[in-house]
PDB file of N, CA, C and O in Angstrom:
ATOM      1  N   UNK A   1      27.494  -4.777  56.528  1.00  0.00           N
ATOM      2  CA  UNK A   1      26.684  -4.020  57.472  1.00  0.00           C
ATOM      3  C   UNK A   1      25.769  -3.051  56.725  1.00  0.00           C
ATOM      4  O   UNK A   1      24.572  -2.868  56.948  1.00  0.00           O
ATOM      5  N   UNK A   2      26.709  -2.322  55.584  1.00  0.00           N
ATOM      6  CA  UNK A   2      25.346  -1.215  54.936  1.00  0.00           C
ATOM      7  C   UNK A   2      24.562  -2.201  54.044  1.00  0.00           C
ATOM      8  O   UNK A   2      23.588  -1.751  53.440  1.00  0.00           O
ATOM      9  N   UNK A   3      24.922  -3.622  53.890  1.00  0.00           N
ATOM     10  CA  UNK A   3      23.368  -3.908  52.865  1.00  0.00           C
ATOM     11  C   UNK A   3      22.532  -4.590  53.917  1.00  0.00           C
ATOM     12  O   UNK A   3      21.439  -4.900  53.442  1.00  0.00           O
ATOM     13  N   UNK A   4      22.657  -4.905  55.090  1.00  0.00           N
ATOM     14  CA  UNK A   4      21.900  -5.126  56.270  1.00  0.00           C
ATOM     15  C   UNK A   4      21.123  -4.383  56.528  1.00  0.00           C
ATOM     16  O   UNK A   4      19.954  -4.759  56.620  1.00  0.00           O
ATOM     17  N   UNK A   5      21.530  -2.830  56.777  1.00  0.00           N
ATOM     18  CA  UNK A   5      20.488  -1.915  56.920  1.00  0.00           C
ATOM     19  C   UNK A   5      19.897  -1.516  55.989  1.00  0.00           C
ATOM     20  O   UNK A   5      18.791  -1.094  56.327  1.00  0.00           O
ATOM     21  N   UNK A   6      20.216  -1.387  54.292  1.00  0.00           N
ATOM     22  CA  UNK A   6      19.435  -1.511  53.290  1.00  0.00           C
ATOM     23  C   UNK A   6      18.682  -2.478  53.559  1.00  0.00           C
ATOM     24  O   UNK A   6      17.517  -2.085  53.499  1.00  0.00           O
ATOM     25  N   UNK A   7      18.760  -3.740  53.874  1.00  0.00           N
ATOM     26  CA  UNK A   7      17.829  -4.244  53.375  1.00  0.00           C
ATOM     27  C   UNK A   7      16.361  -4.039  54.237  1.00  0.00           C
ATOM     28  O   UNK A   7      15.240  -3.868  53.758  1.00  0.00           O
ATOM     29  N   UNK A   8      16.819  -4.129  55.869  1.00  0.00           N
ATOM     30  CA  UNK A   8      16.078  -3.709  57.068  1.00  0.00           C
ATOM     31  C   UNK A   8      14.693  -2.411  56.224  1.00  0.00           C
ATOM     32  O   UNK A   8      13.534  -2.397  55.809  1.00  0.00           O
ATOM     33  N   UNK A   9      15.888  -1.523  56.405  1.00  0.00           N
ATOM     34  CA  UNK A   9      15.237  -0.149  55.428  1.00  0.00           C
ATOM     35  C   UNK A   9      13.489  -0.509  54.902  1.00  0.00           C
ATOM     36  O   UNK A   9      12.337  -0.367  55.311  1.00  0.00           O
ATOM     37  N   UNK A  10      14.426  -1.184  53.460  1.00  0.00           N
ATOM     38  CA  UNK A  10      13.122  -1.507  52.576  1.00  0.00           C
ATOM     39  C   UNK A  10      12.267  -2.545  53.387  1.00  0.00           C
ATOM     40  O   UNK A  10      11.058  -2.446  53.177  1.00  0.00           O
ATOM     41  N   UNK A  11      12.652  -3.519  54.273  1.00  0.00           N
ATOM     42  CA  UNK A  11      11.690  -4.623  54.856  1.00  0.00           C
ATOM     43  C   UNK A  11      10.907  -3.682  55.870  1.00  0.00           C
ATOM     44  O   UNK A  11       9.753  -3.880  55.491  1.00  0.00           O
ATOM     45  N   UNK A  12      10.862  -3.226  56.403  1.00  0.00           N
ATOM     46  CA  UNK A  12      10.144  -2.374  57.799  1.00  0.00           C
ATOM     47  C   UNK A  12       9.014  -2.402  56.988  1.00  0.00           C
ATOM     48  O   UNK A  12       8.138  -3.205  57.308  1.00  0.00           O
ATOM     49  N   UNK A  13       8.752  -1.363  55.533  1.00  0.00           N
ATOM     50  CA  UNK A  13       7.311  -0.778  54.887  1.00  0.00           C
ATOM     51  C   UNK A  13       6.695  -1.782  53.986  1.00  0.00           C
ATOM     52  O   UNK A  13       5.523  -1.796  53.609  1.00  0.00           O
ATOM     53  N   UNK A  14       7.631  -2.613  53.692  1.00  0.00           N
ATOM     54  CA  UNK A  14       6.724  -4.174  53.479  1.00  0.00           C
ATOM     55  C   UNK A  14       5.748  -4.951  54.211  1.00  0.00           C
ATOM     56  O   UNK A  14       4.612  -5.426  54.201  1.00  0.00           O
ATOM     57  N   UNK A  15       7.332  -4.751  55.148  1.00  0.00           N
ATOM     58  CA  UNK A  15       5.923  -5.607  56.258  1.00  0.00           C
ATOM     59  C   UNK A  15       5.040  -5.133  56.758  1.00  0.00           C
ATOM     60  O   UNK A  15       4.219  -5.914  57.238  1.00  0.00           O
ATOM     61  N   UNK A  16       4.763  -3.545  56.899  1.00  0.00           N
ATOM     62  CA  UNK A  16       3.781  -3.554  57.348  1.00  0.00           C
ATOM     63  C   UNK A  16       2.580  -3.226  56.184  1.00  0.00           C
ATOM     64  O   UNK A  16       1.365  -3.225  56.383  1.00  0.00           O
ATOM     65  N   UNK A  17       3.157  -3.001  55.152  1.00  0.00           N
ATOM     66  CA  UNK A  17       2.271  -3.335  53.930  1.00  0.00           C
ATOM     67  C   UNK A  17       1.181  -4.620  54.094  1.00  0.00           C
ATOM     68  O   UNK A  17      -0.044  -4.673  54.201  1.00  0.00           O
ATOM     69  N   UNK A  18       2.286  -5.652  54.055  1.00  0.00           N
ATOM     70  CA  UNK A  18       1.708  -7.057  54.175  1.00  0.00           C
ATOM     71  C   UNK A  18       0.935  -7.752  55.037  1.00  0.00           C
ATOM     72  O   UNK A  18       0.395  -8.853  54.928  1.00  0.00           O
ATOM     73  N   UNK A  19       0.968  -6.499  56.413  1.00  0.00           N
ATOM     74  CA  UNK A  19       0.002  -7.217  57.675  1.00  0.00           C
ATOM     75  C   UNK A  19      -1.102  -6.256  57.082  1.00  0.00           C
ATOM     76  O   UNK A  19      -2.178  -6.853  57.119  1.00  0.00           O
ATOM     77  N   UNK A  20      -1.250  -4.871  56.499  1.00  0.00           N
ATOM     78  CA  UNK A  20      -1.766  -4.209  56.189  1.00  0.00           C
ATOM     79  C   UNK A  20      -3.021  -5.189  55.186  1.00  0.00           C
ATOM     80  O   UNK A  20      -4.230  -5.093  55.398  1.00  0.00           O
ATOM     81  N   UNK A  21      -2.602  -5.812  54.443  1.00  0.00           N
ATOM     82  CA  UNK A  21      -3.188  -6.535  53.164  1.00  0.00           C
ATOM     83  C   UNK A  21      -3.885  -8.168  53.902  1.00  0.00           C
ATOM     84  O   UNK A  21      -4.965  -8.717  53.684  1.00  0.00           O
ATOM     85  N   UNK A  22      -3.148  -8.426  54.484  1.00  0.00           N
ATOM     86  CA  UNK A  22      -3.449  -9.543  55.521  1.00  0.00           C
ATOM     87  C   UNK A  22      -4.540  -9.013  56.400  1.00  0.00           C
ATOM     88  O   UNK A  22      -5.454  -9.828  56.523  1.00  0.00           O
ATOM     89  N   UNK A  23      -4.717  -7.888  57.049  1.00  0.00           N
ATOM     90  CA  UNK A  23      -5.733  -7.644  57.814  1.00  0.00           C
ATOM     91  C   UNK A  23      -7.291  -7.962  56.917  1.00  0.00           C
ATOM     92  O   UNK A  23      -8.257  -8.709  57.077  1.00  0.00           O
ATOM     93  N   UNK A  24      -6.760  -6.665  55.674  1.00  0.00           N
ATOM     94  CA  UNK A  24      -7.970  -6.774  54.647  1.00  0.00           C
ATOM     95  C   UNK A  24      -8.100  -7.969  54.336  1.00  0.00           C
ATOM     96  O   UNK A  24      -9.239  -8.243  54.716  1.00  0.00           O
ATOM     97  N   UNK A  25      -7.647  -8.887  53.871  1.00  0.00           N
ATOM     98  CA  UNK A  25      -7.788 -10.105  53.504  1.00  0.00           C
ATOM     99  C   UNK A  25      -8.825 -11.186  54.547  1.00  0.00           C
ATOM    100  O   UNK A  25      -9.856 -11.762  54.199  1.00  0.00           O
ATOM    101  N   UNK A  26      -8.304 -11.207  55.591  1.00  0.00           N
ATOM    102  CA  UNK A  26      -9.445 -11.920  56.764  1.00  0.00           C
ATOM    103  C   UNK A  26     -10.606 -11.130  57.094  1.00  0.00           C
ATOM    104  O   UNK A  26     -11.528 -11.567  57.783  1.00  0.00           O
ATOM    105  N   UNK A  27     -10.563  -9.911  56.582  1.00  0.00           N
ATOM    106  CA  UNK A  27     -12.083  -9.424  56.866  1.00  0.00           C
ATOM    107  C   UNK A  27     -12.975  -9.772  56.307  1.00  0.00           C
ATOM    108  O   UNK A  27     -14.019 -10.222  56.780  1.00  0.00           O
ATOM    109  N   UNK A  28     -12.531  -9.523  54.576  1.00  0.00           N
ATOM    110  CA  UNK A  28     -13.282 -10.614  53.521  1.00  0.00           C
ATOM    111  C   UNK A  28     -13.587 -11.808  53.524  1.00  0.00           C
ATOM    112  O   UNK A  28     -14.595 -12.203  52.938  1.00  0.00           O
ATOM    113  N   UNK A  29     -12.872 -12.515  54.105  1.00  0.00           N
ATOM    114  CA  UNK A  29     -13.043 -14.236  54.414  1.00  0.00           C
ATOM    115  C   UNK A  29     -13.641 -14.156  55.188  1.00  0.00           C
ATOM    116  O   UNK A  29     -14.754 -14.517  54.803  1.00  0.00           O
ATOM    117  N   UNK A  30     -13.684 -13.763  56.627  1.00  0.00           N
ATOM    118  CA  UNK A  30     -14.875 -13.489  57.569  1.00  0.00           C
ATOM    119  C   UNK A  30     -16.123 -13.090  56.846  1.00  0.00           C
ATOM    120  O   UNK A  30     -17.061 -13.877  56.714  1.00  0.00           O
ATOM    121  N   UNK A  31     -16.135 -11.908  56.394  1.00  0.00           N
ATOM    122  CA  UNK A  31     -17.266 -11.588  55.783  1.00  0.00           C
ATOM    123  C   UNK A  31     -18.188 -12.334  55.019  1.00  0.00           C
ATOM    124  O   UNK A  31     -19.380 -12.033  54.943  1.00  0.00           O
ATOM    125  N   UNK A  32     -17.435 -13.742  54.190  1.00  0.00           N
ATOM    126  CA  UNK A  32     -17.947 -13.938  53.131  1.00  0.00           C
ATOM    127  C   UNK A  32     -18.089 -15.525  54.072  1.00  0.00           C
ATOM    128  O   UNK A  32     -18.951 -16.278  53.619  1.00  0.00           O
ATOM    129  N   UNK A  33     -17.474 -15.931  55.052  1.00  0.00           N
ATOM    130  CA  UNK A  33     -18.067 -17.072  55.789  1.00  0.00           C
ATOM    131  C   UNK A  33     -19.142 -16.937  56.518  1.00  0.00           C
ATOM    132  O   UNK A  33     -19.815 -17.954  56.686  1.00  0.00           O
ATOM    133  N   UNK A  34     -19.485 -15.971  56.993  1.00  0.00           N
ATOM    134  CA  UNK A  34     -20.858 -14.951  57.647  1.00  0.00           C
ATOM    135  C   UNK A  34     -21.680 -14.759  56.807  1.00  0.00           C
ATOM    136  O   UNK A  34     -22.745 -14.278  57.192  1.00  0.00           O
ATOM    137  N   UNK A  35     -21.548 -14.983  55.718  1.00  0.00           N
ATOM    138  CA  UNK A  35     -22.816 -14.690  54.225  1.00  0.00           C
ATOM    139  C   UNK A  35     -22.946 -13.759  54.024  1.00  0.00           C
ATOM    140  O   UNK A  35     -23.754 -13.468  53.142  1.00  0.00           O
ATOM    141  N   UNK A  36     -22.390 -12.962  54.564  1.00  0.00           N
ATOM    142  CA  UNK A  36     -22.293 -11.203  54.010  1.00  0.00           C
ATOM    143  C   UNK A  36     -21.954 -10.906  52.467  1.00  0.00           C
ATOM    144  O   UNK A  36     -22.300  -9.953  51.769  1.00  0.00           O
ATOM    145  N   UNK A  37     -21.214 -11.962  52.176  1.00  0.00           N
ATOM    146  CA  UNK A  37     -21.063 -11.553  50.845  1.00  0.00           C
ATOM    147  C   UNK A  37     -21.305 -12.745  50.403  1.00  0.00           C
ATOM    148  O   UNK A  37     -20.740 -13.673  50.981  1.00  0.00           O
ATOM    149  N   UNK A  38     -22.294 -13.070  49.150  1.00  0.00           N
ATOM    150  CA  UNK A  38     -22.587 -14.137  48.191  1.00  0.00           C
ATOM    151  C   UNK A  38     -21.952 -14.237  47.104  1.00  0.00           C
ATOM    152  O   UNK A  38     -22.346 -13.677  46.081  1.00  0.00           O
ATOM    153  N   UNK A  39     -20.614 -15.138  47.168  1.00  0.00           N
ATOM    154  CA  UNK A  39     -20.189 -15.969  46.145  1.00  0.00           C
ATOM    155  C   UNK A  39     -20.383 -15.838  44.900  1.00  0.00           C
ATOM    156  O   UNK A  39     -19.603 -15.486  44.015  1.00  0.00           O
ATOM    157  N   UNK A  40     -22.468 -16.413  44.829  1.00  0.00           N
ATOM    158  CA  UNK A  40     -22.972 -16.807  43.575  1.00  0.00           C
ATOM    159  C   UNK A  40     -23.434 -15.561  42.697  1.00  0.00           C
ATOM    160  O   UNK A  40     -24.069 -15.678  41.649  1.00  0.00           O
ATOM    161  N   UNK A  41     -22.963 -14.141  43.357  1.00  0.00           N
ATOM    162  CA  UNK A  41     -23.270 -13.025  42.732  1.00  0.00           C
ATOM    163  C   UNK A  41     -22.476 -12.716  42.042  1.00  0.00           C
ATOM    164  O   UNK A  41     -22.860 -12.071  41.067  1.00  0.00           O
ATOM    165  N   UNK A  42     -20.879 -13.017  42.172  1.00  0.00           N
ATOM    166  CA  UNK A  42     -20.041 -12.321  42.170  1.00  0.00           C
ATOM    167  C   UNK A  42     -19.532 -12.587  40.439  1.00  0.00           C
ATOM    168  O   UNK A  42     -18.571 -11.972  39.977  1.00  0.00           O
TER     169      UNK A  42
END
């Protein structure tokens, strides 16, 4: 039971790390399928 809630613990600020990074992540891909951002610059 206590390494259950350890583990809970540490998973809660991951995950929302990871939707956190996931959000940023599809903005860029949006962005860069919209031509907002050029590839051939980079």
């Amino acid at each position: 039971m206590y390494n259950y809630f350890n583990l809970s613990a540490c998973f809660a600020p991951c995950f929302f790390i990871l939707t956190a990074v996931a959000e940023e992540v599809l903005i860029i891909v949006r962005a860069i399928e919209s031509g907002e951002i050029n590839l051939n610059k980079l």
